[in-house]
DOROMI-948340 format. One record per atom (N, C-alpha, C, O): residue in one letter; x, y, z. Coordinates in steps of 0.1 Angstrom, whole numbers, always signed. Layout:
<sites>
(a; (X; Y; Z))
...
</sites>
This chain:
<sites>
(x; (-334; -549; -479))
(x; (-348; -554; -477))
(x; (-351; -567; -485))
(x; (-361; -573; -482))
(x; (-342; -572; -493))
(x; (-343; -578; -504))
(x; (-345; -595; -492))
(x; (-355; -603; -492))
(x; (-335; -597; -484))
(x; (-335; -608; -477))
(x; (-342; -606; -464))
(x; (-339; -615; -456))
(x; (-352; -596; -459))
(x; (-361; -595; -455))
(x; (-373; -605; -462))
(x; (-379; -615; -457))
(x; (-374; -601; -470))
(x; (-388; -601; -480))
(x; (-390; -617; -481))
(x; (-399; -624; -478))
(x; (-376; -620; -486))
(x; (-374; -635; -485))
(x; (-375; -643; -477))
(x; (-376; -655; -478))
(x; (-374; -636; -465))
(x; (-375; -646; -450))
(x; (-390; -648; -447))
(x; (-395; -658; -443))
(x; (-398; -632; -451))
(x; (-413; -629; -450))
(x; (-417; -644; -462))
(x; (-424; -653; -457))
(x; (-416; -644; -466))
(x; (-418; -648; -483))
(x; (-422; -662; -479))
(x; (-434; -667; -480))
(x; (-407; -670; -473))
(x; (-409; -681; -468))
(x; (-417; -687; -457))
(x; (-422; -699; -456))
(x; (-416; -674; -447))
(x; (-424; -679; -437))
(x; (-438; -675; -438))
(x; (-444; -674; -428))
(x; (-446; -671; -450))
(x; (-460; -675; -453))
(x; (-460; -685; -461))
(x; (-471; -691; -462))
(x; (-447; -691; -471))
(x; (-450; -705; -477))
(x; (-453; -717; -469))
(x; (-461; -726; -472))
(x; (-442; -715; -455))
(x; (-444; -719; -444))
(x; (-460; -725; -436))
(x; (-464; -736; -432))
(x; (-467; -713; -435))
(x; (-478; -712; -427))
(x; (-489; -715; -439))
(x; (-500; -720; -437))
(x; (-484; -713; -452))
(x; (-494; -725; -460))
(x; (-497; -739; -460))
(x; (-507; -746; -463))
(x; (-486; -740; -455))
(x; (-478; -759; -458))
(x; (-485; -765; -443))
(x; (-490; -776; -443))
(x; (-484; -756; -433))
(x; (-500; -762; -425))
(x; (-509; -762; -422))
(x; (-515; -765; -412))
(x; (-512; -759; -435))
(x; (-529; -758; -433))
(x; (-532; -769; -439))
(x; (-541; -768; -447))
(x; (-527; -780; -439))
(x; (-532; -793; -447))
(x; (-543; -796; -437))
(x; (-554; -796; -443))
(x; (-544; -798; -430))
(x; (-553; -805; -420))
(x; (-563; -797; -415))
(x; (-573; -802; -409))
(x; (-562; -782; -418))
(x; (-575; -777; -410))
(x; (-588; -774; -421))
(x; (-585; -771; -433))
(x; (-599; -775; -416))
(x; (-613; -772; -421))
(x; (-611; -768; -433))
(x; (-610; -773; -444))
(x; (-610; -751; -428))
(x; (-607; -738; -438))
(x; (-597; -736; -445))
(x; (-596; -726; -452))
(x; (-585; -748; -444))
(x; (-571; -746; -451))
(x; (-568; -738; -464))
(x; (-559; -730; -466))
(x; (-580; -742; -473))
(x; (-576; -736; -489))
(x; (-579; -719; -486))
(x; (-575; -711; -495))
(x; (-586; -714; -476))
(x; (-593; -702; -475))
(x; (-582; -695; -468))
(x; (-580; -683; -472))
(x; (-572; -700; -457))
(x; (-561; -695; -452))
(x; (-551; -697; -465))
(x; (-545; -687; -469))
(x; (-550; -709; -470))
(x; (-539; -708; -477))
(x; (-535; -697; -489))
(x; (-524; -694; -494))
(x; (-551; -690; -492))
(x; (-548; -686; -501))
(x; (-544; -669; -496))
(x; (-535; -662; -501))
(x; (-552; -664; -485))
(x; (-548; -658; -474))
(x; (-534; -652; -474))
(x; (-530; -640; -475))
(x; (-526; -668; -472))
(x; (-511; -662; -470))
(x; (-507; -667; -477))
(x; (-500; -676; -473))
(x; (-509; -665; -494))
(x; (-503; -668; -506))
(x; (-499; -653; -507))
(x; (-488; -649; -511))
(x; (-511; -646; -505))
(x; (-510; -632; -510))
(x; (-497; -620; -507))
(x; (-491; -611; -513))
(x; (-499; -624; -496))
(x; (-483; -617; -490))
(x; (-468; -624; -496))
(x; (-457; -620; -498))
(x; (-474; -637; -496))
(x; (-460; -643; -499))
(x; (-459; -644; -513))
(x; (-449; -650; -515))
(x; (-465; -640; -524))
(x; (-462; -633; -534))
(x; (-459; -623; -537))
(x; (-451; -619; -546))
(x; (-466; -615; -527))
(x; (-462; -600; -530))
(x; (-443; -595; -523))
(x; (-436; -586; -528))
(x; (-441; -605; -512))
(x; (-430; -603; -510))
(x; (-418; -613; -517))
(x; (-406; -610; -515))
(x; (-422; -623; -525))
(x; (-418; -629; -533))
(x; (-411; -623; -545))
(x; (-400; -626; -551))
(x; (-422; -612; -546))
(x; (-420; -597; -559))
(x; (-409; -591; -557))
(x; (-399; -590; -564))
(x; (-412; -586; -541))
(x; (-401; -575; -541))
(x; (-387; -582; -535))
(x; (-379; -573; -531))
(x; (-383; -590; -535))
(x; (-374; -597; -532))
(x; (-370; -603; -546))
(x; (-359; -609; -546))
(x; (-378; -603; -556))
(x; (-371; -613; -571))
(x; (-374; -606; -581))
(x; (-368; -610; -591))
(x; (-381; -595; -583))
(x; (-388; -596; -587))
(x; (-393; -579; -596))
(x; (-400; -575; -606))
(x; (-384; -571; -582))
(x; (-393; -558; -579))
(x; (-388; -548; -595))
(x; (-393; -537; -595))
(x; (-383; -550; -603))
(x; (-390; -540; -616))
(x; (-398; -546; -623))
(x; (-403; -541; -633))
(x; (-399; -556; -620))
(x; (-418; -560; -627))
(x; (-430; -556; -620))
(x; (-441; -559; -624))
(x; (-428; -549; -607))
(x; (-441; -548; -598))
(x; (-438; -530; -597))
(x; (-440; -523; -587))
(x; (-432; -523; -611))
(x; (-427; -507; -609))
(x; (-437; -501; -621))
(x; (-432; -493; -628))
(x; (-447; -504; -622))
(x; (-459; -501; -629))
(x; (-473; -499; -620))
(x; (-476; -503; -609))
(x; (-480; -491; -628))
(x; (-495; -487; -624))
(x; (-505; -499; -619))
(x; (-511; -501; -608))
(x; (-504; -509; -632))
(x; (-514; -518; -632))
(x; (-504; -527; -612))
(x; (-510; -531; -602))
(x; (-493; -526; -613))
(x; (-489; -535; -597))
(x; (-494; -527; -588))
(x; (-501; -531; -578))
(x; (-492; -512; -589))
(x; (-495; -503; -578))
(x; (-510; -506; -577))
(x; (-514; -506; -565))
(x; (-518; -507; -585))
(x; (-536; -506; -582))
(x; (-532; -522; -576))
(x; (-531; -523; -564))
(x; (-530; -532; -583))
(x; (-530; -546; -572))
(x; (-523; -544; -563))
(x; (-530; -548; -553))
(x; (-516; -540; -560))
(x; (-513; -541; -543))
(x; (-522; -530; -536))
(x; (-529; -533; -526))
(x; (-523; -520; -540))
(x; (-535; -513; -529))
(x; (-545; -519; -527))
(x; (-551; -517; -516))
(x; (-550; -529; -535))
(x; (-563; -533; -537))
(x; (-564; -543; -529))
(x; (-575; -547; -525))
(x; (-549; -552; -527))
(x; (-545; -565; -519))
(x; (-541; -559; -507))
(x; (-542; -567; -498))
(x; (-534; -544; -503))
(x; (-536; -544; -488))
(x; (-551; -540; -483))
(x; (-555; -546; -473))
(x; (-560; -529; -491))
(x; (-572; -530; -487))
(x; (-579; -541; -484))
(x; (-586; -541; -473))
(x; (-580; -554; -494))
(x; (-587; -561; -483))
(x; (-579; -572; -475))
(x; (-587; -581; -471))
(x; (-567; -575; -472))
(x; (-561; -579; -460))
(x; (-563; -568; -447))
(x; (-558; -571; -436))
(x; (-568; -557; -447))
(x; (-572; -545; -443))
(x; (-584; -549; -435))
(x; (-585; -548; -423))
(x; (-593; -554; -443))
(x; (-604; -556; -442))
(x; (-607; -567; -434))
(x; (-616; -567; -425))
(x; (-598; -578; -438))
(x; (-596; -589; -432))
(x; (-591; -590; -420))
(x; (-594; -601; -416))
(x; (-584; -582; -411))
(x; (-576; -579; -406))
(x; (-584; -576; -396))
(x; (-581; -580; -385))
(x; (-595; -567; -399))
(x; (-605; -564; -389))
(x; (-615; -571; -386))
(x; (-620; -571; -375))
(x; (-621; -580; -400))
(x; (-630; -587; -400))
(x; (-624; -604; -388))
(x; (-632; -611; -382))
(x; (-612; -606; -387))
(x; (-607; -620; -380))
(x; (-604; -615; -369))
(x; (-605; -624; -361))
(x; (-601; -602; -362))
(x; (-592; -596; -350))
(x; (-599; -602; -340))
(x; (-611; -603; -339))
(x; (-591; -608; -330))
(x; (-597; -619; -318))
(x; (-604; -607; -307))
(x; (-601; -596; -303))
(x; (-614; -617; -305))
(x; (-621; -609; -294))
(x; (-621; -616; -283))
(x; (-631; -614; -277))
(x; (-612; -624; -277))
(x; (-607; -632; -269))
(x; (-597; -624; -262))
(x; (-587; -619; -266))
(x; (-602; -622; -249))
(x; (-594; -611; -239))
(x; (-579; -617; -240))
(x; (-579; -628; -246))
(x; (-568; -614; -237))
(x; (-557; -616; -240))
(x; (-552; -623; -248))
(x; (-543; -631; -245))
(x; (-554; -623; -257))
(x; (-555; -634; -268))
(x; (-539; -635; -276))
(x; (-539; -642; -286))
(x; (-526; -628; -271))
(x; (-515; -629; -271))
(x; (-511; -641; -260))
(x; (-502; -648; -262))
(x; (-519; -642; -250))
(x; (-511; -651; -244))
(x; (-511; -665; -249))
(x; (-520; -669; -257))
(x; (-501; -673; -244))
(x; (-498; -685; -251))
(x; (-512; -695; -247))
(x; (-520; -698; -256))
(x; (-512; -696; -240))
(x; (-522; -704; -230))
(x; (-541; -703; -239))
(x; (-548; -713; -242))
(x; (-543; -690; -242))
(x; (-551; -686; -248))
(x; (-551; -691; -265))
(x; (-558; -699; -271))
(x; (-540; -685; -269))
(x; (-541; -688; -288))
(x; (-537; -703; -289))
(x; (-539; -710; -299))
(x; (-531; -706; -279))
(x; (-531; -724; -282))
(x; (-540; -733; -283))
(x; (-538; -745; -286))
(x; (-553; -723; -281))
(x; (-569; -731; -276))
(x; (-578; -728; -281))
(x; (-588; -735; -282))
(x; (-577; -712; -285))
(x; (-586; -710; -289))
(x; (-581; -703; -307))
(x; (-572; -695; -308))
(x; (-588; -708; -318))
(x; (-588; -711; -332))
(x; (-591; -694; -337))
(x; (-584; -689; -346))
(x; (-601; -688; -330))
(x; (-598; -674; -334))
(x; (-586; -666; -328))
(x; (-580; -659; -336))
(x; (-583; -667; -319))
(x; (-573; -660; -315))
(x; (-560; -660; -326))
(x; (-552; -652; -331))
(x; (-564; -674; -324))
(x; (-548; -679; -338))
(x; (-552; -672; -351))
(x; (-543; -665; -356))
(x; (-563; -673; -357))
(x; (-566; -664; -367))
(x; (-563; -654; -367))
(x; (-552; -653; -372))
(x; (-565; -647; -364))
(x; (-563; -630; -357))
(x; (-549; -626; -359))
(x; (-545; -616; -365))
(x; (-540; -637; -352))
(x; (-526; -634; -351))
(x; (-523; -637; -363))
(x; (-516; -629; -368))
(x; (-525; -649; -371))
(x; (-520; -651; -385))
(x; (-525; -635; -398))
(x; (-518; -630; -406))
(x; (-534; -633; -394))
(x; (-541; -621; -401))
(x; (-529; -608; -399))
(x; (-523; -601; -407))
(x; (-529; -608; -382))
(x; (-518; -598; -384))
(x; (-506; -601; -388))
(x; (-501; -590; -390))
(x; (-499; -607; -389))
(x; (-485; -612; -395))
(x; (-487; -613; -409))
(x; (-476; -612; -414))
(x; (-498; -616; -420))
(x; (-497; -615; -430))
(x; (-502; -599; -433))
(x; (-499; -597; -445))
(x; (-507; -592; -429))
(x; (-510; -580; -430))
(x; (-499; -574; -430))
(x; (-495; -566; -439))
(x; (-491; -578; -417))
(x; (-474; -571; -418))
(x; (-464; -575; -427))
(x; (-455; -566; -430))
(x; (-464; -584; -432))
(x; (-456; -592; -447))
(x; (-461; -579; -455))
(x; (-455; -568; -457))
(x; (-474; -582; -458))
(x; (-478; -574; -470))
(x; (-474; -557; -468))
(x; (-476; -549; -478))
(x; (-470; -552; -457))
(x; (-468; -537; -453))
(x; (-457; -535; -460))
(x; (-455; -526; -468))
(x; (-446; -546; -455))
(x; (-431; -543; -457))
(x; (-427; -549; -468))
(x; (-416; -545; -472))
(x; (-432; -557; -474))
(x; (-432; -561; -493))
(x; (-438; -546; -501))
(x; (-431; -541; -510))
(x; (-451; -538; -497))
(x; (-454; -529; -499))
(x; (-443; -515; -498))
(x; (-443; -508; -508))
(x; (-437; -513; -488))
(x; (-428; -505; -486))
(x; (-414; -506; -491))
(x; (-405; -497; -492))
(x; (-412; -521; -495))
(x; (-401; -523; -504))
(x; (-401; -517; -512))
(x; (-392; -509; -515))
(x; (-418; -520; -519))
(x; (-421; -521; -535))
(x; (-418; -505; -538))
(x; (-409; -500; -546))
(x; (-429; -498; -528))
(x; (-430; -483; -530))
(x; (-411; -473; -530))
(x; (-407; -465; -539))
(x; (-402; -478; -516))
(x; (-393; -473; -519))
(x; (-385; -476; -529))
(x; (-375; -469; -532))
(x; (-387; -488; -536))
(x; (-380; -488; -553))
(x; (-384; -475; -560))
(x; (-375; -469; -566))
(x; (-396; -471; -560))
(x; (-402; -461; -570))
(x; (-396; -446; -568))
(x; (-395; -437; -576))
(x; (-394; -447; -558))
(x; (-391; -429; -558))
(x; (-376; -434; -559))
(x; (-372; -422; -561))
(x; (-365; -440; -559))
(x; (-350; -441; -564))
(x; (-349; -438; -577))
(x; (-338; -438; -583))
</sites>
C-alpha cells in the first residue's frame, strides 16, 4: 500500500498545483492538501500516525471531507460524462471531492490496517 499512497499522495499535490488560476484555488488547495498528507503519512510516515491523538484527526478529517463530499456532489444530470464536467465547474467539483474523499479512505485503511499488525 505503501506505493499506492504515494501515487494518491502525488496526484493530490498534483491537483493542487492547478488551482493557481481558479477563483477558489486556496479553498480547493487546501481541500486536497488534506488527503495528500494524510496519504503522505501512511506511505512515510505511518508509526507516527499509530497514536490516539492521529486516530481522532483522521476521523475528524474524513468526517468533514464526508461532509464536503455531500455538500459539493453535482446535481448536474450526468455529470460523469466528459462533455458535461468539461463545462460545467460543479460537476468538476464534485468529482474532485470524490477522488479526495477516496485518497483519504485508502490512506485511512492503510493507516488503520498498520494498527491491528
Amino acid at each position: 500500500m505503501k506505493y499506492v499512497n504515494i501515487l494518491f499522495c502525488l496526484m493530490m499535490i498534483l491537483f493542487i498545483g492547478v488551482q493557481y488560476n481558479d477563483p477558489d484555488g486556496p479553498l480547493w488547495a487546501l481541500i486536497y492538501a488534506v488527503p495528500a498528507i494524510w496519504a503522505g503519512l501512511a506511505a512515510f510516515r505511518l508509526r507516527r500516525v499509530q497514536n490516539r491523538g492521529a486516530y481522532q484527526l483522521l476521523g475528524l478529517s474524513i468526517a468533514i471531507m464526508f461532509m464536503l463530499t455531500v455538500y459539493y456532489w453535482p446535481t448536474t444530470p450526468n455529470f460523469w460524462v466528459k462533455e458535461i464536467y468539461w463545462e460545467t465547474e460543479t460537476a468538476r467539483e464534485g468529482m474532485g471531492m470524490m477522488i479526495a474523499s477516496f485518497v483519504l479512505l485508502v490512506a485511512a485503511a492503510t493507516i488503520l490496517s498498520a494498527r491491528s499488525k
